[in-house]
C-alpha positions as a LaTeX table, in Angstrom:
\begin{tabular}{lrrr}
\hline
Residue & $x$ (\AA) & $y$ (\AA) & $z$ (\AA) \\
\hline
Unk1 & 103.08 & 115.08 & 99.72 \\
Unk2 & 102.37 & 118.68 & 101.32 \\
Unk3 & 99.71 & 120.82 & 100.17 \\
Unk4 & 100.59 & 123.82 & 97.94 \\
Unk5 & 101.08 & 127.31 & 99.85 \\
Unk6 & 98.95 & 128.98 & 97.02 \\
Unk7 & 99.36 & 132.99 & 98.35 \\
Unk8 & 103.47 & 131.95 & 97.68 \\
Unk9 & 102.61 & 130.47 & 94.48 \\
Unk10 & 100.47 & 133.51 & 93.43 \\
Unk11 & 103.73 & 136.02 & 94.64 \\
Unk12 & 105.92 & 134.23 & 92.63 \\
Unk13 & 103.81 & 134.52 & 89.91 \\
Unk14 & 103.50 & 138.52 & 90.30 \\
Unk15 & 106.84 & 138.82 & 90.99 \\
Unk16 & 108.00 & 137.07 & 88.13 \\
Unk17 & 105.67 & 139.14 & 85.91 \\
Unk18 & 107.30 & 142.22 & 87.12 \\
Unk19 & 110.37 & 141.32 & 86.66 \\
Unk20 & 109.60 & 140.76 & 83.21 \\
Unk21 & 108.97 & 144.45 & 82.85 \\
Unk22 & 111.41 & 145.57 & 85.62 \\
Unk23 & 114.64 & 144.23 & 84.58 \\
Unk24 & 116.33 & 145.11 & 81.26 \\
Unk25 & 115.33 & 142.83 & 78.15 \\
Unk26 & 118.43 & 140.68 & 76.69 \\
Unk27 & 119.16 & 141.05 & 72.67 \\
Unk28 & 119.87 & 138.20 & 70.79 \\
Unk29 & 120.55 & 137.32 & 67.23 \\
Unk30 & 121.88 & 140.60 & 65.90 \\
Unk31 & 119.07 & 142.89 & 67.44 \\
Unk32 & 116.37 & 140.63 & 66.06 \\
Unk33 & 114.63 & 139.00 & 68.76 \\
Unk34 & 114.51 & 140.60 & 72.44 \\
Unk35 & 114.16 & 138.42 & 75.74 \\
Unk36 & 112.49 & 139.18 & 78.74 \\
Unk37 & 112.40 & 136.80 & 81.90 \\
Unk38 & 114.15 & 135.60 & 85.27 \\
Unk39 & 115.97 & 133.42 & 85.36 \\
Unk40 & 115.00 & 131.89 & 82.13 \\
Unk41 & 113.96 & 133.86 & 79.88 \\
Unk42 & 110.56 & 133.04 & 78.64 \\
Unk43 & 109.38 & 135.86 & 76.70 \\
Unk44 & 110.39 & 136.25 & 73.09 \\
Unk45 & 109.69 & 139.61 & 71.68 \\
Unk46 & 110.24 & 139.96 & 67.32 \\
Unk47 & 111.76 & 142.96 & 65.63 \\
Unk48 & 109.23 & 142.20 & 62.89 \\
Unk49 & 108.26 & 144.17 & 59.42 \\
Unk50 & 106.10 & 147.06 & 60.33 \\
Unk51 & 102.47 & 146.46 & 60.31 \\
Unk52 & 102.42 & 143.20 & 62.02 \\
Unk53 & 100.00 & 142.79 & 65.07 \\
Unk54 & 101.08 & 142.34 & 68.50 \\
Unk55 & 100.52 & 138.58 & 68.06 \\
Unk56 & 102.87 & 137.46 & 65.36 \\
Unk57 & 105.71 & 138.75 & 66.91 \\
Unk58 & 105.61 & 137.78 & 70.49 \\
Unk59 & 106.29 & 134.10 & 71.70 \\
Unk60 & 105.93 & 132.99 & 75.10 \\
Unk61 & 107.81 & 129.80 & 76.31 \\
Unk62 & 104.91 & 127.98 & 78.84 \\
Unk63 & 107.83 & 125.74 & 80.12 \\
Unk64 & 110.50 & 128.24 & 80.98 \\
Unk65 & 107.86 & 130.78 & 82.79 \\
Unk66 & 106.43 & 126.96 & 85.01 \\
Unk67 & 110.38 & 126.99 & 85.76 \\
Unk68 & 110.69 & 130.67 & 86.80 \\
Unk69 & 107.60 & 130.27 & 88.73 \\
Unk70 & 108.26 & 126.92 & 90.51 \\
Unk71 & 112.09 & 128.21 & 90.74 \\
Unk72 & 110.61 & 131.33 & 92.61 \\
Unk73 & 108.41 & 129.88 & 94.96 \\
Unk74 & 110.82 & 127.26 & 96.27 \\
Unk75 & 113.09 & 130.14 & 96.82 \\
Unk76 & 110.01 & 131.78 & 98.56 \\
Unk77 & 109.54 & 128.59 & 100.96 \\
Unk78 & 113.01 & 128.09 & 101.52 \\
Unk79 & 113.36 & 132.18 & 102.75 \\
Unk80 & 110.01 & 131.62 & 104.69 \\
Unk81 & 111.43 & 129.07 & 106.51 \\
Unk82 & 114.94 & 131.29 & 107.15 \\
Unk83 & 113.44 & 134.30 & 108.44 \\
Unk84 & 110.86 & 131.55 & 111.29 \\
Unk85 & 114.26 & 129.98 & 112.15 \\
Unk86 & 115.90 & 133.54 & 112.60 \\
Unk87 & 112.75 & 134.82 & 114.30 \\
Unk88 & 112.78 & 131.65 & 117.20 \\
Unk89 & 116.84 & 132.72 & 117.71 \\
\hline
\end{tabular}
C-alpha cells in the first residue's frame, strides 16, 4: 500500500472548499433547499422560516464531501504524474 501524499490531500481539500463558494449553488425542490459542492454535492443549504439559526438549516453530507475529496486528489495524482511524464519528453 503507498503512503498518502498529504500536501495533495490537503489541496484537494482547499480546493474543494472553494469551489463550494466559487461555483454557482444548484436549486432543488421548488427553491427550497440550495446545493453547493463538486462533483457531488455535499452541502445542503434550507430556505427556512425566518429566525432560525445558521444551524438548523444547513446539512452537510460527510460521505459525499470524503468522495469529492478522495475524487480530487486521485485526479491530483493522476495530473502529477502527466505533467513528470510530459516533463522527461
Amino acid at each position: 500500500m503507498k503512503k498518502v501524499d498529504w500536501k495533495l490531500l490537503n489541496l484537494a481539500c482547499w480546493v474543494e472548499a472553494a469551489l463550494c463558494f466559487l461555483l454557482p449553488l444548484q436549486v432543488t425542490g421548488h427553491g427550497f433547499t440550495h446545493q453547493a459542492g463538486f462533483p457531488f454535492p455535499f452541502l445542503s443549504l434550507y430556505n427556512t422560516q425566518w429566525g432560525w439559526n445558521l444551524l438548523q438549516s444547513v446539512h452537510v453530507n460527510p460521505l459525499w464531501l470524503v468522495a469529492d475529496v478522495v475524487l480530487l486528489y486521485v485526479a491530483g495524482k493522476y495530473a502529477r504524474k502527466w505533467l513528470k511524464k510530459l516533463k522527461r519528453l
